[in-house]
C-alpha positions in Angstrom: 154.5 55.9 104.8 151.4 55.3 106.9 150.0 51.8 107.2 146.5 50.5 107.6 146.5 47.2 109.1 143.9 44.3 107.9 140.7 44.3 109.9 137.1 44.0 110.0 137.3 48.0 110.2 137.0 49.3 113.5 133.6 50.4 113.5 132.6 46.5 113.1 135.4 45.4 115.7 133.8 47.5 118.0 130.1 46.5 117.7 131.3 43.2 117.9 133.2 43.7 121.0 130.4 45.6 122.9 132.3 49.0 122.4 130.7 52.0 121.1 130.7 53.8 117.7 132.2 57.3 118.8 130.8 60.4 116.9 131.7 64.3 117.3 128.5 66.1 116.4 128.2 69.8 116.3 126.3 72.8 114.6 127.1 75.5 113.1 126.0 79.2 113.4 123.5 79.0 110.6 122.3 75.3 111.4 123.7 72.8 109.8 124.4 69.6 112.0 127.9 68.4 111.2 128.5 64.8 112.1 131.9 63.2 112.1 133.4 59.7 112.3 136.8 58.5 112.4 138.2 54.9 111.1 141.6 55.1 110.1 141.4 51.8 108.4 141.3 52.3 104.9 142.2 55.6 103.4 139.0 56.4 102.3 136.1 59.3 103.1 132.3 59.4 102.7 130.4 62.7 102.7 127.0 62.0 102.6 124.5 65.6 103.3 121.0 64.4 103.9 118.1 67.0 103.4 115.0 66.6 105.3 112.7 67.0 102.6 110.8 64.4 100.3 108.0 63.4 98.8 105.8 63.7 101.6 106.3 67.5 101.7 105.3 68.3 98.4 102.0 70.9 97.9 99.1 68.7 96.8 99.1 69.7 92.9 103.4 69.6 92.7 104.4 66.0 92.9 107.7 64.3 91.9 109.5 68.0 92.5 111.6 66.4 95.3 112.6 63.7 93.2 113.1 66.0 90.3 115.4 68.4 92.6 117.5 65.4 93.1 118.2 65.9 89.5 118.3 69.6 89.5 121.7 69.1 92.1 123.6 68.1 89.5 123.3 70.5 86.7 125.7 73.3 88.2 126.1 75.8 90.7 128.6 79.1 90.9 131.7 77.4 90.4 130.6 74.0 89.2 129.3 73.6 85.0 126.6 71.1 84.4 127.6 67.9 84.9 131.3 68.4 86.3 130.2 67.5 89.4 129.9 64.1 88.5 133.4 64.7 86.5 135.7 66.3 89.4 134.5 63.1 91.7 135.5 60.5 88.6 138.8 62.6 88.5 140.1 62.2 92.2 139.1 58.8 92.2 135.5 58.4 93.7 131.9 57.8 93.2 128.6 60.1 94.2 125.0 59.5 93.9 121.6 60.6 95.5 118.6 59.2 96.0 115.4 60.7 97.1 112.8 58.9 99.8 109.3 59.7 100.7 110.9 61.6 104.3 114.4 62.6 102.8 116.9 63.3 100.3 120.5 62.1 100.4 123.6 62.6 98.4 127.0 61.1 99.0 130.4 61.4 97.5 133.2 58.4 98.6 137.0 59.5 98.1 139.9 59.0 98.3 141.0 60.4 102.1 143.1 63.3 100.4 140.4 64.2 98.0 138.2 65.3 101.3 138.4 69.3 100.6 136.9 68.8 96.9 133.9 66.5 98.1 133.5 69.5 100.9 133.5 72.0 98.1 130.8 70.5 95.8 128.7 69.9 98.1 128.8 73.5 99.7 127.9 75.2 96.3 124.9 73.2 95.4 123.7 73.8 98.9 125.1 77.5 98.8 124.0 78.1 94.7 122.7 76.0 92.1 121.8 77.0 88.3 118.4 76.6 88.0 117.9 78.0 84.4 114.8 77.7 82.0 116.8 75.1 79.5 117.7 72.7 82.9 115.0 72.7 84.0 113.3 71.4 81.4 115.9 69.1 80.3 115.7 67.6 83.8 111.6 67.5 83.5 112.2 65.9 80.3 115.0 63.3 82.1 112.6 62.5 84.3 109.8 62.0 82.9 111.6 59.3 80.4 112.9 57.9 83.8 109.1 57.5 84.8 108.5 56.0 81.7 110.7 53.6 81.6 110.7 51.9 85.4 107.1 52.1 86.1 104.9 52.9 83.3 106.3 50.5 80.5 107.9 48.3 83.0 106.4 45.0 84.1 104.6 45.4 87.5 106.1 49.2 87.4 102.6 50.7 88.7 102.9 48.2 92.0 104.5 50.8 94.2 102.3 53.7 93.1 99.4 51.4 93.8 100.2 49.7 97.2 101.2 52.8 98.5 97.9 54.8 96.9 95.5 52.4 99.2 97.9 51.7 102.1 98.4 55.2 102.7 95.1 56.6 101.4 94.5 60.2 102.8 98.4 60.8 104.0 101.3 62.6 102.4 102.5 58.9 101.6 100.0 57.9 99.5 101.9 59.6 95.9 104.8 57.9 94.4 107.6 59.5 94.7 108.6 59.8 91.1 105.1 62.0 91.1 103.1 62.8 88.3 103.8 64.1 84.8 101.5 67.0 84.3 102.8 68.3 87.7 106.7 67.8 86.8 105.8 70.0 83.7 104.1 72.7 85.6 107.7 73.3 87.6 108.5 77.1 87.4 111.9 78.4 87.4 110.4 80.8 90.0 109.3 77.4 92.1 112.6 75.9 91.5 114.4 78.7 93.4 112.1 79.2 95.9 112.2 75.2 96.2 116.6 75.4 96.9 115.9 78.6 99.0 113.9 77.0 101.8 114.7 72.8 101.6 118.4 73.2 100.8 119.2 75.2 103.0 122.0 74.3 106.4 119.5 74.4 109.2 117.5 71.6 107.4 120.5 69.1 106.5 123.1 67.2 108.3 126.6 67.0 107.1 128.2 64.1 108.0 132.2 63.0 107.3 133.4 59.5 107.7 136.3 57.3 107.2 140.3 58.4 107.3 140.1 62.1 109.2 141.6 64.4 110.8 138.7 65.5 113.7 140.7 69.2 113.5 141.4 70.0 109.5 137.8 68.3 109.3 136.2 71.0 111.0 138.1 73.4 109.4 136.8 72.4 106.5 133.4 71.9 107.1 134.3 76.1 108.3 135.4 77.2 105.0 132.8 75.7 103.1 129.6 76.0 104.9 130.1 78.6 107.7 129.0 81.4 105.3 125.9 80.0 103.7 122.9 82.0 105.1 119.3 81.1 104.3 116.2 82.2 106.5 113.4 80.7 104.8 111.1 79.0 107.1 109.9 75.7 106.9 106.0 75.2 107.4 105.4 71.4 107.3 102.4 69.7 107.2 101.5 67.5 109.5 101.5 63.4 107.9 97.9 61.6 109.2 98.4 58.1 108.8 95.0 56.3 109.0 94.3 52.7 109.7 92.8 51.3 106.5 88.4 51.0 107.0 88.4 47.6 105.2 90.1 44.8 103.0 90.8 46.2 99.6 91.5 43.6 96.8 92.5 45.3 93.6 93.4 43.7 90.1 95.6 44.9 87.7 95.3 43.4 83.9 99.2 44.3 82.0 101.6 43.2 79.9 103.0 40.5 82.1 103.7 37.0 81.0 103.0 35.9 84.7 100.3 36.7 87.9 101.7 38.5 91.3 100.4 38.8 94.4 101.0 41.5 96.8 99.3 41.1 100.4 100.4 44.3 102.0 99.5 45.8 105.9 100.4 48.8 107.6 103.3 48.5 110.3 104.7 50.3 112.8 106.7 53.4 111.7 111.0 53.4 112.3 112.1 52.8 115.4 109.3 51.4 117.2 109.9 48.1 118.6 107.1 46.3 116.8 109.4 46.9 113.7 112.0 44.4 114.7 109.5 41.8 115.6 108.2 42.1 112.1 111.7 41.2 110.6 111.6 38.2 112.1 108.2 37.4 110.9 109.8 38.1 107.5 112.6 35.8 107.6 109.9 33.0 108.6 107.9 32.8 106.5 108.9 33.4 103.1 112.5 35.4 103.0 114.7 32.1 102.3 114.9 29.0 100.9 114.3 27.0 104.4 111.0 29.7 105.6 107.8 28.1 105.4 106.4 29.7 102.6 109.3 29.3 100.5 109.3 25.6 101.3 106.0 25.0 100.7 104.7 26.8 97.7 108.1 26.8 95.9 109.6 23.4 96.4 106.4 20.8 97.8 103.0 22.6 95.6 104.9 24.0 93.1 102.8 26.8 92.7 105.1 29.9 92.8 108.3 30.3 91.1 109.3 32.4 93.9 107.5 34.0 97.1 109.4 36.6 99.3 108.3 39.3 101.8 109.7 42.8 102.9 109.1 46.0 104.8 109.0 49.3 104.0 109.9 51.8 106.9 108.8 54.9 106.7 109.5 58.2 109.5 105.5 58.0 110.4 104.6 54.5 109.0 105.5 51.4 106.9 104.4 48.7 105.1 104.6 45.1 105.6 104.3 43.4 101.6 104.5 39.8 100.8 104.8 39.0 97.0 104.7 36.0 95.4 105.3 35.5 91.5 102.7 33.0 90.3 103.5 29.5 88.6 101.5 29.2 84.6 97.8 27.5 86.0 98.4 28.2 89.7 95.5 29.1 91.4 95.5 32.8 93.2 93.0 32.2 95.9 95.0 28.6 96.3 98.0 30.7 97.2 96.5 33.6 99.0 95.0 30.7 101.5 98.1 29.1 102.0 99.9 32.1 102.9 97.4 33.1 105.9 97.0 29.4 106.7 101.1 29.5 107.6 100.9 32.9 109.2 97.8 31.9 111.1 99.9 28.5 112.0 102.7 31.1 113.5 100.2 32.5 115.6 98.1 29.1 116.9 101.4 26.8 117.3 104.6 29.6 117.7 108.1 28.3 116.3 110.6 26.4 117.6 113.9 27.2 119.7 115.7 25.9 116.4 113.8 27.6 114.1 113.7 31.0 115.9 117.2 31.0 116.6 118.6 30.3 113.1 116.4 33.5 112.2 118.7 35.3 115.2 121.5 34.6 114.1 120.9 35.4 110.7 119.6 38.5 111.6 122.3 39.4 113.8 125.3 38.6 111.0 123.3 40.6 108.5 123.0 43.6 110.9 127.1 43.2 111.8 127.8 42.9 107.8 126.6 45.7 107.1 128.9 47.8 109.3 131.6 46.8 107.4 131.0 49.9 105.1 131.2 53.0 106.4 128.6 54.7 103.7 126.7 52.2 105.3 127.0 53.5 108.8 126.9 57.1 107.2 123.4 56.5 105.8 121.9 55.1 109.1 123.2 57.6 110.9 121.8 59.9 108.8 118.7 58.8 108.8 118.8 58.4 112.9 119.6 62.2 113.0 116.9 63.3 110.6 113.9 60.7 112.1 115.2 60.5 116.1 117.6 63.5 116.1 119.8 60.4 118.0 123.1 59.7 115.9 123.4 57.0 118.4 121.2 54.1 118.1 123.1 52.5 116.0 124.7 51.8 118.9 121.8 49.6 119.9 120.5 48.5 116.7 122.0 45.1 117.0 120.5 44.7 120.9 117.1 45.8 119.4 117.1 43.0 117.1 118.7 40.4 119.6 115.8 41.5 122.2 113.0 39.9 120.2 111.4 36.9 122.2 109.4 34.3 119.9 106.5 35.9 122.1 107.4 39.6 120.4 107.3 37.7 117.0 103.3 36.5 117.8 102.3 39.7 119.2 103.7 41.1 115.8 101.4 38.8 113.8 98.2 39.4 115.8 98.7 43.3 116.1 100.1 44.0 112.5 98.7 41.3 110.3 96.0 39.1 111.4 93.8 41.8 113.4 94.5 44.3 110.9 92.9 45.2 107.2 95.1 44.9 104.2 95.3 45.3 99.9 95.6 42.5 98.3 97.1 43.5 95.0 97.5 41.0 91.8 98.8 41.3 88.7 97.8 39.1 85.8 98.3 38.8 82.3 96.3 41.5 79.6 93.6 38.9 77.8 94.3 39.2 74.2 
């Protein structure tokens, strides 16, 4: 009986220990990017195929049809009836889901190591084949739709996203929620839905990647017999994402049936990769992304005026977005807030941080971006994303070091180039008058 010894798993043994993550990455004849990584640890397997297609592709008058697609890969192919893909992965002991982003969509299947072959097969006919019949299609309009109903239009704060994104990105292919709109999820053809699989789902625009408990040979062999002999031509005619600087400040208020106010203070950032990105995470944890930041400590625990205040980016292929939020205490003064906040970040910038203070925030960021590691559908998703953004499986690698390179001067640069010198929507939500 083969053993698997008690670790942190390999992959994390050997970030911590300066060694490298080893992949074997090759294509096949019709253009699929095969990506494979070995850790014998546990005798499990993730196959995760990433598309590079999302909402930002879309035609101007169809969106939400990527996110609807994502849908539309589950409802059968040639050998696969609706809804048994979800049912042979339950059966040999996994789980699969998808998710679909403003650059990409992903789908992943984890298994059991011996249950490799089956992941491989349903994966290759929904890529190869998929049913795309009058009755699913609409079922999965109607699915989604009710989806879009429930988490942003009759859900507290649902429009946020739509709205931040509408004025950050105004003009770009960001600026549409992904979910997209109802009358153009009803006007999906059958006819659009095949021409949609024909040219997006196709090998030479997705990556394959295998991870976990594998054999490097029978996993080629595999990945062979299941993909080698899909064929698709289409070409892909993107357009090209223009990302402009917002003109001016844009305050916006939103009345809805919320029982308390939100802010949202939002900025554009730099997009994935770029070094200004990791400076901004450190601004993050400052100021308002635990108990001990300044914000947090302030306006939570000494003024009392928020019940909680927390801030996050959003990255993006061509941009992101920097949004602090800050859910709003019954007779708590908005403006009162919103000075605060830009009196501490202004603070940052006029007095720095301490060697204390910065290098908790190191450390923290540092164990958090080690953690993570410890799951190889972790390391899967980032290196999927690295392939489809930097073509550069790689970097992860160097993630760590990119983080660990940050200099309390990097972190003031960050708040004078992204924040302070920059235009930005400020975006609250208040309670409907009666």
């Amino acid at each position: 009986m083969k053993k698997y010894k008690t670790s942190l798993g390999s992959n994390t043994d050997a970030l911590l220990s300066g060694k490298k993550i080893d992949f074997k990455e090759y294509k096949l004849s019709n253009g699929l990017h095969c990506i494979l990584y070995k850790d014998n640890i546990n005798p499990i397997v993730n196959v995760t195929v990433g598309y590079k297609v999302g909402s930002k592709d879309e035609d101007v008058n169809k969106k939400g049809i990527a996110h609807l697609f994502e849908h539309m890969m589950f409802q059968g192919s040639d050998n696969i009836k609706k809804n048994e893909h979800f049912q042979y992965v339950m059966k040999s002991g996994g789980v699969c889901n998808a998710f679909t982003m403003n650059d990409a969509t992903v789908y992943y299947e984890m298994m059991p190591a011996n249950n490799l072959e089956i992941a491989l097969w349903l994966e290759s006919d929904r890529m190869n084949s998929l049913n795309i019949s009058e009755e699913n299609l609409t079922n999965q309009k109607n699915v989604v739709i009710e989806e879009k109903k429930q988490v942003y239009e009759n859900a507290p704060y649902g429009s946020s996203f739509h709205n931040i994104f509408k004025n950050v990105f105004s003009g770009s292919n960001y600026e549409s929620p992904v979910i997209g709109f109802t009358d153009d999820i009803n006007s999906f053809t059958v006819e659009e839905a095949m021409n949609f699989h024909d040219t997006y789902y196709s090998p030479k625009n997705a990556v394959l990647m295998i991870s976990g408990d594998i054999n490097y040979t029978d996993a080629e062999n595999l990945i062979n017999k299941y993909f080698g002999n899909i064929e698709k031509n289409k070409d892909i005619s993107r357009k090209e994402n223009h990302i402009k600087e917002m003109k001016k400040d844009v305050e916006l208020e939103v009345h809805d049936n919320v029982q308390l106010p939100v802010l949202n203070i939002c900025f554009q950032t730099p997009k994935s990769g770029e070094k200004g990105n990791y400076a901004m995470e450190y601004l993050t944890e400052i100021i308002a992304n635990n108990k001990s930041s300044r914000l947090y400590k302030k306006l939570v625990y000494e003024k009392q005026l928020v019940k909680y205040i927390k801030a996050f980016k959003y990255s993006l292929e061509d941009s992101g977005i920097l949004i602090i939020k800050a859910m709003i205490n019954p007779g708590a003064n908005v403006g009162e807030i919103k000075n605060e906040i830009f009196q501490s970040i202004n603070d940052l910038r006029e007095n720095g941080l301490s060697d204390e203070e910065f290098q908790k925030i190191k450390n923290q960021i540092e164990f958090e971006n080690t953690v993570k590691y410890l799951k190889i559908q972790n390391i899967s998703v980032e290196t999927i994303f690295n392939y489809l953004y930097f073509k550069n499986t790689g970097r992860i690698n160097d993630e760590i070091q990119r983080y660990l390179s940050v200099t309390k001067q990097d972190v003031i640069n960050a708040v004078n180039d992204y924040v302070l010198s920059k235009n930005k929507l400020v975006l609250t939500y208040l309670p409907k008058v009666l």
